[in-house]
N, C-alpha and C positions, 0 to 999 in steps of 0.2 A: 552384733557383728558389724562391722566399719568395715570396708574397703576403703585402700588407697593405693594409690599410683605412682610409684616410684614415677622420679623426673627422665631415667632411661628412659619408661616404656611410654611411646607416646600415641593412640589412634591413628591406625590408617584406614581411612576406608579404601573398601575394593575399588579397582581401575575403573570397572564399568557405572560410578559413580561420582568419580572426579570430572570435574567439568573442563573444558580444554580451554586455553588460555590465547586470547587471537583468535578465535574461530567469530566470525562476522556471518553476518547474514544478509544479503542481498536480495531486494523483491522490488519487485513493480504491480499494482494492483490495478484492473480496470473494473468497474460497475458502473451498472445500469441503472439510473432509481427512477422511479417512473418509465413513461414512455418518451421525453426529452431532456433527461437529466444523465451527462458523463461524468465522472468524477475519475480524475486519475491521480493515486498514489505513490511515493516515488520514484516519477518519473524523471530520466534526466529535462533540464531545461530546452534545450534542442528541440525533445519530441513535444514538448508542449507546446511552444512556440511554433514548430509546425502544423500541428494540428487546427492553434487558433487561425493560423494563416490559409489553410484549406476548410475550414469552414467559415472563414470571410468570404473567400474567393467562391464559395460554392453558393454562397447567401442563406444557409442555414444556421447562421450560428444569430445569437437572440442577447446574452449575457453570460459573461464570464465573470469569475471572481478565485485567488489564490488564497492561501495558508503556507508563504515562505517557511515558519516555524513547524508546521506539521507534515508539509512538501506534500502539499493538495491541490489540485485543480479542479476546479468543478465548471464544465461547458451546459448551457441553457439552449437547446436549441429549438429552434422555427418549427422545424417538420419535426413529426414522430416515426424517425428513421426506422425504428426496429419494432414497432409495434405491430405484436398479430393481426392480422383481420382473418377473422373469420368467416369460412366457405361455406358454412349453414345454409 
């Protein structure tokens, strides 16, 4: 037995699996790797460049380094701002 498909009948899939056409995604990510290690994803340039300017001004910042193509930041800093210490 062969099946064929007249050129009328053509596959539709159901609505709830067509994918919508212009729908964008927008995010911004922050992590923490280590205990002096910020890395932000993208972020607009604005916030970046403010933040490297407040943590100049504050003197914990250590090295910075970007990724324009992957729209990365990653800040090195001095102290280890957010690191637990334990009350043991």
């Amino acid at each position: 037995m062969v099946l064929t498909t007249s050129p009328q009948q053509s596959f539709q899939p159901r609505k709830e699996f067509l994918r919508k056409q212009g729908t964008s995604h927008h995010f911004s990510l922050v992590t923490f790797n280590g205990a002096d290690i910020l890395r932000l994803s993208h972020f607009p340039a604005q916030v970046i460049a403010g933040l490297r300017k407040l943590f100049e001004e504050q003197d914990v910042f250590r090295f910075y380094r970007e990724d324009g193509e992957l729209q990365v930041a990653e800040f090195v800093l001095a102290d280890k701002m957010w690191s637990g210490k334990s009350t043991r």
